[in-house]
TORGU-72024 format. One line per 4 residues: for each residue x, y, z of C-alpha. Coordinates in nm, 4 decimals. Layout:
<sites>
X,Y,Z  ...
</sites>
This chain:
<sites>
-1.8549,-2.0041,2.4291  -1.7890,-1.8422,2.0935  -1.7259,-1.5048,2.0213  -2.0335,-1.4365,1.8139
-2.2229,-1.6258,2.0969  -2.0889,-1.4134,2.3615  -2.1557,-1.0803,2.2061  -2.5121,-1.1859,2.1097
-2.5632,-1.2814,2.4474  -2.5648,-0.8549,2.5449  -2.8360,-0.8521,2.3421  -3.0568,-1.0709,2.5517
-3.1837,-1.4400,2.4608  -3.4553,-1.3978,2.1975  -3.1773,-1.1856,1.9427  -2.9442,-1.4146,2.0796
-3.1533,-1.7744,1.9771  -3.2079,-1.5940,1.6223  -2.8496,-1.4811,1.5746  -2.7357,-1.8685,1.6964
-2.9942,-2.0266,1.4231  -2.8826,-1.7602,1.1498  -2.5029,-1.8674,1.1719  -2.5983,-2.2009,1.1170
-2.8719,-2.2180,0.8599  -2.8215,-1.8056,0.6838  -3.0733,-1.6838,0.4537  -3.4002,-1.8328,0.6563
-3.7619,-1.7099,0.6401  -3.9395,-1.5909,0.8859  -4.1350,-1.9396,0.9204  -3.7985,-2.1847,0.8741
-3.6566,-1.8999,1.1967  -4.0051,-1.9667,1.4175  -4.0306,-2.3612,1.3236  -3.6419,-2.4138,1.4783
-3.6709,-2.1532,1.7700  -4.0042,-2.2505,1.8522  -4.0419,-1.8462,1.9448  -4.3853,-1.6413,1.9327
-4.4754,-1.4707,1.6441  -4.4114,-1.1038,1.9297  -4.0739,-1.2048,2.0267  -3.9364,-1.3245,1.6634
-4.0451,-1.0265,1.5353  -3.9021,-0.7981,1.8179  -3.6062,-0.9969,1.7965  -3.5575,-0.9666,1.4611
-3.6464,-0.6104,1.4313  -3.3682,-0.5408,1.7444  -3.1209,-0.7107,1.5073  -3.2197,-0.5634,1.1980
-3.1887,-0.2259,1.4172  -2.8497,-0.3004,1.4993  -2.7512,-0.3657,1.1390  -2.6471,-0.7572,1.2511
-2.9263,-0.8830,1.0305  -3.0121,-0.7877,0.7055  -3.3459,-0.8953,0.4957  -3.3677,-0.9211,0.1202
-3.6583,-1.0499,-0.1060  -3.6184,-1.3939,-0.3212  -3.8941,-1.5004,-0.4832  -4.1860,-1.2935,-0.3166
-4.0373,-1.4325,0.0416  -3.8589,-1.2393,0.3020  -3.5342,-1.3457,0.4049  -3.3134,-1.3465,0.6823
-2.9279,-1.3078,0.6809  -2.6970,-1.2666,0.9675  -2.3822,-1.0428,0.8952  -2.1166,-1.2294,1.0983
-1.8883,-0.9409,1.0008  -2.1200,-0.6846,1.2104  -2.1348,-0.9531,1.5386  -1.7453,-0.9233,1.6017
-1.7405,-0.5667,1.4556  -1.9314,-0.4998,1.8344  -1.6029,-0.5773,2.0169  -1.4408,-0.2402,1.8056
-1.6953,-0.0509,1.9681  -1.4794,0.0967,2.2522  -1.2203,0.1924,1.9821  -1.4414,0.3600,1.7319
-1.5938,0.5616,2.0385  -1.1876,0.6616,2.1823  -1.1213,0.7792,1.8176  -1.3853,0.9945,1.8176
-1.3520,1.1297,2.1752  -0.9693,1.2278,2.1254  -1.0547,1.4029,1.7832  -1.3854,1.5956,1.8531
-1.5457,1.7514,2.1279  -1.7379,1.5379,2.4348  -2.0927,1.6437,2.2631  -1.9360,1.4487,1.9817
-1.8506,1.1625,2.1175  -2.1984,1.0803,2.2908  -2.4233,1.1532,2.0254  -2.1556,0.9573,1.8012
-2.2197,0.6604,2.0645  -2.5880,0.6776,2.0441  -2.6032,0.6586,1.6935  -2.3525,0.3495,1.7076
-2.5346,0.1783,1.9773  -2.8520,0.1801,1.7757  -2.7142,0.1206,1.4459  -2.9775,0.2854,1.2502
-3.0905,0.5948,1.4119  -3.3937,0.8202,1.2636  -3.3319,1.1517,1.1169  -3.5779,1.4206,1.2817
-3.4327,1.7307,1.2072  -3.7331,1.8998,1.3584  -3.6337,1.7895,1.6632  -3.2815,1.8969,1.6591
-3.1464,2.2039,1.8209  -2.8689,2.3840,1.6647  -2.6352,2.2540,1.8894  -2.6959,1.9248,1.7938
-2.7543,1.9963,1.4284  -2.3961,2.1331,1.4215  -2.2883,1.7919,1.5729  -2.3899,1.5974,1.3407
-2.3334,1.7775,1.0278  -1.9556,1.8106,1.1410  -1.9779,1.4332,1.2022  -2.1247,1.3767,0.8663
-1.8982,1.6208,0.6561  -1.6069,1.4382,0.8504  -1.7846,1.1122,0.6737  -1.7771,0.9197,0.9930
-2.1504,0.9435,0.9854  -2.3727,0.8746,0.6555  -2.7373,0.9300,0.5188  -2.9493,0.6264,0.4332
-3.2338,0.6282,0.2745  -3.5375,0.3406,0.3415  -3.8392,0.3196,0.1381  -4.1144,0.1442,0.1758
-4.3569,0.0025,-0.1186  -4.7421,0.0762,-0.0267  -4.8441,-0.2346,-0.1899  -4.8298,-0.6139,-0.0308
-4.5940,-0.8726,-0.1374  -4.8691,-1.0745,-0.3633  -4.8783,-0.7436,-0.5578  -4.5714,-0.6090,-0.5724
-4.5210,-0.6613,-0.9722  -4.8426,-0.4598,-1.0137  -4.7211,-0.1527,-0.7908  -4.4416,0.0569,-0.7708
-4.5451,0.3415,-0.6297  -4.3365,0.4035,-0.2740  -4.4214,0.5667,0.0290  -4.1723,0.8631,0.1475
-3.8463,0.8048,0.1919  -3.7711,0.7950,0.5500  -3.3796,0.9041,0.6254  -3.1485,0.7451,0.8917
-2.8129,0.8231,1.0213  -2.5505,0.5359,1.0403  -2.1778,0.4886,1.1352  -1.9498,0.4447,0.8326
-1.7783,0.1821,0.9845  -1.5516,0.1632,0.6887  -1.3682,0.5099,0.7142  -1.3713,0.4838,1.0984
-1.1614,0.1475,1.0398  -0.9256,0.3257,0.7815  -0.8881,0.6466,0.9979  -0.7722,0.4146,1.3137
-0.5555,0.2410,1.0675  -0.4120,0.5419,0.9869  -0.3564,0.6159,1.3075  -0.1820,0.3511,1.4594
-0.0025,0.3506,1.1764  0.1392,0.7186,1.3099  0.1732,0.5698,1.6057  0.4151,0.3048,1.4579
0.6214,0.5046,1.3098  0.6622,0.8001,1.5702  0.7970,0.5181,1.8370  1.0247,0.3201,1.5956
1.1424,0.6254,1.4163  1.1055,0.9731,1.5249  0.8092,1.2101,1.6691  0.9124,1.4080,1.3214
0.8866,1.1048,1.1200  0.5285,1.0827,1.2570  0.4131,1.4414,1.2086  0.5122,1.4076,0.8207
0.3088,1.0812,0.7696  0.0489,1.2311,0.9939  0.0429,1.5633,0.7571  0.0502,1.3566,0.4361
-0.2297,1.1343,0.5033  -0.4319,1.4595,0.5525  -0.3926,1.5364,0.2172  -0.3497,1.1761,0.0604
-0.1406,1.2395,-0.2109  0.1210,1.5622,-0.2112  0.4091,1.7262,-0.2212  0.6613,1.8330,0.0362
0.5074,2.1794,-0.0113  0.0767,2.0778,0.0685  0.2735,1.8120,0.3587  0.3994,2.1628,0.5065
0.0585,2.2848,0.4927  -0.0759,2.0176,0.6664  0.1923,1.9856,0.9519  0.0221,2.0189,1.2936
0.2827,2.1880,1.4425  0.6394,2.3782,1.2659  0.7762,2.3332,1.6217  0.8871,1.9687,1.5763
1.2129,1.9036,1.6391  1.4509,1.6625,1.4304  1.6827,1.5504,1.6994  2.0319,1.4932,1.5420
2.0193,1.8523,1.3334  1.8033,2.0602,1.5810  1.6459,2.1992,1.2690  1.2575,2.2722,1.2226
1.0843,1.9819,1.0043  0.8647,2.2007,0.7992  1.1982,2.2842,0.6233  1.1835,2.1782,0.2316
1.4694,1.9869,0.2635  1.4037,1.7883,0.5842  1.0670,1.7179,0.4506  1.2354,1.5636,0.1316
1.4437,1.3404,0.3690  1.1560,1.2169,0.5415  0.9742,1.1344,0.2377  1.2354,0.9416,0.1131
1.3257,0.7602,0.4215  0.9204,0.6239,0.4805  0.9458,0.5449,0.1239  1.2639,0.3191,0.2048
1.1200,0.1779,0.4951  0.7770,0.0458,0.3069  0.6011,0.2911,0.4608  0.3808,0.4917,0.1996
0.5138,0.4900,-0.2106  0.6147,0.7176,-0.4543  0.4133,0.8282,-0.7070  0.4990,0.7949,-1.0589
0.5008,1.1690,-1.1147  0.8832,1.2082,-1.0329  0.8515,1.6000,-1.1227  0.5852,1.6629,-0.8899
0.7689,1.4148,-0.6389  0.3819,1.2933,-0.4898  0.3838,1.0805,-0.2200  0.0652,0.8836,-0.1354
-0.0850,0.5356,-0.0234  -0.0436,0.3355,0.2791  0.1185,-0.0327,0.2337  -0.1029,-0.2203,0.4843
0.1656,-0.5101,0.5422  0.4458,-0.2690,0.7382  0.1930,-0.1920,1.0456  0.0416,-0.5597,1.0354
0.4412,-0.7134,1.0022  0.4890,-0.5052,1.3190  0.2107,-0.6454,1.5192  0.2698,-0.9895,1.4299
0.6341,-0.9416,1.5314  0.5283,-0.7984,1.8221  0.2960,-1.1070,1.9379  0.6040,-1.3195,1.9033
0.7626,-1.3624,2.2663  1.0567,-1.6065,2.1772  1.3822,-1.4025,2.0648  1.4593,-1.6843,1.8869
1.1315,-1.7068,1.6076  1.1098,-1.3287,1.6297  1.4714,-1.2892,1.4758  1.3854,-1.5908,1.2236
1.0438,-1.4229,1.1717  1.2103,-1.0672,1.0794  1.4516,-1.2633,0.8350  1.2039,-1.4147,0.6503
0.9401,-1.1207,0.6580  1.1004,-0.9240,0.3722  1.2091,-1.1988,0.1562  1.0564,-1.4000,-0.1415
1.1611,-1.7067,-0.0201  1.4329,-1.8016,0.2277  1.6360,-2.1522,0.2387  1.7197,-2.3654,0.4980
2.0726,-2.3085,0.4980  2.0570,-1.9263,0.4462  1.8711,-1.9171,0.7907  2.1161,-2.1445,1.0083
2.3887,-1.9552,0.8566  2.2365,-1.6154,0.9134  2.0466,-1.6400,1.1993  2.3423,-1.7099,1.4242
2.1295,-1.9734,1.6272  2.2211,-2.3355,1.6575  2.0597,-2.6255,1.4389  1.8291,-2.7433,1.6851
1.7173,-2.3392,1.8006  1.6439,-2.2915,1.4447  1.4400,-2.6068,1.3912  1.2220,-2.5668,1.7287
1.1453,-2.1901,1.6097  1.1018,-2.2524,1.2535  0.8098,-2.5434,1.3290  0.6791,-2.3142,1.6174
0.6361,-2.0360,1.3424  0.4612,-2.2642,1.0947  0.2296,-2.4453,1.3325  0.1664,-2.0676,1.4664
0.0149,-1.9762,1.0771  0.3281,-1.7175,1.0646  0.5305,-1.8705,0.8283  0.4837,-2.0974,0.5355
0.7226,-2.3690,0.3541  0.7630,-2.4350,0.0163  0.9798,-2.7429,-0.1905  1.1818,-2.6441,-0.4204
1.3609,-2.7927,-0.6820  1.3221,-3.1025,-0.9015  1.1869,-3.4088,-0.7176  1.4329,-3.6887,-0.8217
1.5397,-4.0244,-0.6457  1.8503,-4.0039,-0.4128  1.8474,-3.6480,-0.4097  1.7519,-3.4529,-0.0715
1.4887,-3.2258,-0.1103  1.5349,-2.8530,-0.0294  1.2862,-2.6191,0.1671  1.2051,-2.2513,0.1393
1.0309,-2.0298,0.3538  0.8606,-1.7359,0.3016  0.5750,-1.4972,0.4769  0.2348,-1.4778,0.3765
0.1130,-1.1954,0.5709  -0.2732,-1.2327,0.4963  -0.2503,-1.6549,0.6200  -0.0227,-1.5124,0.9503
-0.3389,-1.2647,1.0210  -0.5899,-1.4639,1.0030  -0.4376,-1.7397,1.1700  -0.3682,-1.4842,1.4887
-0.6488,-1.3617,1.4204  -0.8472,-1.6972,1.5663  -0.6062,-1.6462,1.8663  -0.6655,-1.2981,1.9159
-1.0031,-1.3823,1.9599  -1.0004,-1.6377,2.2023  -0.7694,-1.4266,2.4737  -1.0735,-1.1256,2.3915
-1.3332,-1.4158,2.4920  -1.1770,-1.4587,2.7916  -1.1435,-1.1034,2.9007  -1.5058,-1.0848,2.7880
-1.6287,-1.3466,3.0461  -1.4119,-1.1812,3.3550  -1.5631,-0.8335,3.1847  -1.9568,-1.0171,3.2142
-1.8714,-1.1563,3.5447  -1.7544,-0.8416,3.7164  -2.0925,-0.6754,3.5709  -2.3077,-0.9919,3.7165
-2.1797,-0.9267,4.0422  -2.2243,-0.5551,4.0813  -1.8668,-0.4769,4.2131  -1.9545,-0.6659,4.5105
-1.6310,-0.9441,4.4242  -1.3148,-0.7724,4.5623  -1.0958,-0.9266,4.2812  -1.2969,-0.8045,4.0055
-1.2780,-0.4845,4.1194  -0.8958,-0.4217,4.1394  -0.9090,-0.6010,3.7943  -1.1634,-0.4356,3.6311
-0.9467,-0.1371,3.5048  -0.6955,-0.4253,3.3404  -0.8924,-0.6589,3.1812  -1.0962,-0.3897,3.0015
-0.7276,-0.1888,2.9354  -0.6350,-0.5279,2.7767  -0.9656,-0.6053,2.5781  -0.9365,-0.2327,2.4496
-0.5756,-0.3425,2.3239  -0.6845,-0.6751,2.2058  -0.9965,-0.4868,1.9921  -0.7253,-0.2668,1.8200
-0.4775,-0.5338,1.7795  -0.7570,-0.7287,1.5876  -0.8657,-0.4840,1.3841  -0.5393,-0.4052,1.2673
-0.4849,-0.7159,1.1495  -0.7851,-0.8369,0.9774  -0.8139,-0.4408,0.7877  -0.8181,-0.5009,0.4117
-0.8438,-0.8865,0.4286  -1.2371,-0.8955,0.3193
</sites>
C-alpha cells in the first residue's frame, strides 16, 4: 500500500475512492469523479466536501465547469502532523496546543468570534500574530454558474482560520537546525544561532538582545557568551562552518540566512550505516567534483572498499558521476564524483517513506486491535517514537525542494 493510500485510508473509504481516482486522472468534474467511482450523488459530495475541508482537494472553475484537484503535497503533509502539534506544545501553553490541533485536524475551521471567550480569543490571536495561524477569506457569488458573466455581485465574505503550514515547516527547520549545531558544536554555539534567527538579520549587539539566557557557558574560557567578543567568534565560526552567511555590509558585520544544505548533508550522513561510504560520502560532500584517484588515495581504504562504497552510494541516489575529459580512442576515460544534495533527498526521500509505511501499518494494526495484542502494546511507544523521527527526518529533507 502507498503512502498517499494509507493516509487516505484514516479518512474512511468514500474520501479515500475519490482521493485514489484524483491521483490518477487530477483535474476531474464532478460527473468524470461519479462515472469512475460509481458513488451516490450524497456520498461524492460528502466526500468531496470532507476533502475539500481538509484542504487535500482543491476546486477551480474552467470553462463554466467545476473541477477537482487533489494536492498530493497536502496527503503526505498528514504524516507531519505529530511534529507540527510537538512544536507548538513545547513553545506555547497546553490551551495552545489543542485549539492549534483542532484547527489542523479540520483544515479550514470557521471564524465565530461571537462565540469565543476571551480566553480563547487570546489563543488565537497569539497564534495568529505568531503567523502560525492565518485568515482566509471565501466568497461566494449569489448567481449560478450559467450566469456568472452577467453577475458579480458576492455574498459576505465568510472568514476561516488555517495552519500556515509554510512557517510551521521553516520554524521546525530552524529548529533542528539549533539542534544540529548545539550537539556537534557547543550548547553556546546553539544559543547564538538560536538568538540570531530571532531577529533574522543582526549584529552581535540585537544577537545579545535576543540571547535566551547570559548564563551560557563557553567551556574552554569559562567566560559568559553574551560578551561582544565571544559573540564575534561565534559568528565567524557558523559562518566557516556553512552555517548562516555574512552579509555584505562588512561595517555593520550582519549576519543572516540559513544555508539549507548543512542540516540536510547531516541527515543524509547520518542515514549512512557503513563507515566506509560515510567517510567517502563526507569527502565528496564539500567538493565540486572529486576523481577517482583523489579518493583511493585519500580515503585510506583499499581499491576494492572504495569501489563497493562508491557504487553503493550511487545506486543509493547519494552521489553522482560525471566523465571527464576528452573522449579519444586508446585513452582510459576518467570519472568524477560529486554531491547533488537535492537528487540524494529525494532519492531518500522514497526510502524514508517506505520504513514510515511500515510503522504506519504496525501503528493501524495496534489501533484495530484495541490493545488487546500483547506485542503491540510493548511496541506501541517505539514504533510511534520512530514514525515521529521518521516525519521529522522527512521533512527535513524535502524543505525547500518544491
Amino acid at each position: 500500500m502507498s503512502l498517499e493510500e494509507l493516509i487516505l485510508s484514516d479518512y474512511g473509504t468514500i474520501p479515500k475512492t475519490i482521493g485514489m481516482f484524483l491521483l490518477k486522472c487530477n483535474s476531474s468534474t464532478y460527473l468524470q469523479i461519479q462515472s469512475a467511482t460509481k458513488l451516490s450523488d450524497e456520498d461524492l459530495t460528502d466526500g468531496l466536501s470532507l476533502l475539500i475541508q481538509r484542504r487535500i482537494v482543491k476546486f477551480f472553475i474552467f470553462e463554466k465547469v467545476y473541477k477537482y484537484s487533489v494536492l498530493k503535497s497536502m496527503i503526505k503533509r498528514r504524516m507531519y502532523f505529530s511534529v507540527y502539534l510537538s512544536y507548538v506544545s513545547q513553545n506555547y501553553s497546553s490551551k495552545h496546543a489543542k485549539y492549534f490541533s483542532k484547527i489542523m485536524v479540520n483544515g479550514t475551521f470557521k471564524e465565530t468570534g461571537e462565540n469565543m471567550d476571551s480566553e480563547t480569543s487570546t489563543v488565537v490571536d497569539d497564534l495568529i500574530n505568531a503567523g502560525i495561524l492565518k485568515i482566509e477569506v471565501f466568497s461566494t457569488k449569489t448567481s449560478e454558474m450559467d450566469s456568472c458573466n452577467s453577475s458579480k455581485q458576492f455574498k459576505p465574505s465568510n472568514k476561516f482560520l488555517t495552519v500556515n503550514f509554510s512557517l510551521l515547516d521553516q520554524k521546525i527547520f530552524e529548529e533542528e537546525t539549533v539542534k544540529y549545531v548545539s550537539r556537534r558544536y557547543n550548547e553556546a554555539a546553539g544559543s547564538v544561532l538560536k538568538a540570531l534567527l530571532k531577529c533574522e538579520s543582526g549584529n552581535r549587539d540585537s544577537i545579545i538582545d535576543n540571547l535566551d539566557s547570559t548564563k551560557v557557558l563557553i567551556s574552554d574560557k569559562g567566560s559568559l557568551v553574551n560578551e561582544r567578543e565571544n559573540i564575534d567568534e561565534y559568528l565567524k565560526y557558523l559562518c566557516s562552518a556553512n552555517v548562516i552567511t555574512q552579509g555584505m555590509d562588512e561595517r555593520k558585520s550582519y549576519f543572516f540566512g540559513l544555508p539549507k544544505n548543512t542540516l540536510k548533508a547531516y541527515k543524509l550522513s547520518l542515514i549512512i550505516k557503513d563507515s566506509s561510504m560515510r567517510r567517502i560520502f563526507n569527502m565528496i560532500l564539500n567538493k565540486p567534483l572529486v576523481e577517482d584517484k583523489d579518493i583511493t588515495i585519500r580515503s585510506l581504504l583499499g581499491i576494492n572498499k572504495v569501489k563497493t562504497a562508491l557504487l553503493s552510494l550511487q545506486r543509493l541516489g547519494m552521489i553522482s558521476q560525471r566523465c571527464i575529459g576528452d573522449y579519444t580512442s586508446g585513452s582510459r576515460i576518467e570519472h568524477s564524483w560529486f554531491v547533488d544534495t537535492s537528487h540524494a533527498c529525494l532519492s531518500i526521500l522514497k526510502r524514508i517513506e517506505k520504513h514510515i509505511c511500515g510503522k504506519l501499518e504496525k501503528i493501524n494494526e495496534c489501533w484495530t486491535l484495541n490493545y488487546l495484542n500483547e506485542d503491540c502494546m510493548n511496541n506501541y511507544n517505539v514504533w510511534t517514537s520512530d514514525f515521529i523521527s521518521l516525519a521529522t527526518d522527512h521533512l527535513v529533507l524535502s524543505y525547500g525542494l518544491n
